[in-house]
C-alpha positions, 0 to 999 in steps of 0.5 A: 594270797598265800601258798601254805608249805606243810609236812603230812603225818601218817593218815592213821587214826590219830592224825586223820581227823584232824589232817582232814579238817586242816585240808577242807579249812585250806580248801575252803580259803581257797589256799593252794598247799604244797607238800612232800609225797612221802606218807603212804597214803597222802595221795588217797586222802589229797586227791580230793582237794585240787589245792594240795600239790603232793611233790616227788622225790623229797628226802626224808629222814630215812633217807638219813638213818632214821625210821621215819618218813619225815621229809627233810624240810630244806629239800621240802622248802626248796622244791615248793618254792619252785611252784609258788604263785602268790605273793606269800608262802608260809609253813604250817604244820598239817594239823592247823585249822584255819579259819573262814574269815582269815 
């Protein structure tokens, strides 16, 4: 079993779709996901998958300066890794389907 670590781009209508289909893809292997809480609408689109643990109080990059909600991976690593309960954890970009046989 693994624990995916992942990063949500803004749920508008570029990244929507495919952020969903990458979320039921997870769901359905039965993954558990962990994520930063730093787009604004993450926890409307997540609430509906019980896999995905959204964490508070992630630095993000405007945080640092920039104009971005981007969370900070380090912090983001570092936190998730505190609430893994399987034997593998990788990071995956949120966009990435995977498949039922994996």
């Amino acid at each position: 079993m693994i624990t995916f670590i992942t990063a949500f781009k803004p749920f508008d209508v570029t990244y929507l779709p495919i952020q969903r289909s990458a979320l039921f893809s997870y769901k359905a292997n039965g993954i558990p996901v962990i994520a930063a809480d730093t787009e604004g609408d993450a926890k409307e689109y997540c609430t509906r998958f019980p896999n995905v643990t959204l964490l508070k109080g992630i630095r993000t990059a405007k945080d640092l300066g920039y104009n971005n909600c981007a969370p900070i991976l380090k912090d983001l690593i570092v936190e998730a890794l505190k609430g893994v309960k399987t034997p593998l954890v990788g990071l995956i970009n949120s966009d990435i389907l995977i498949p039922m046989d994996f």
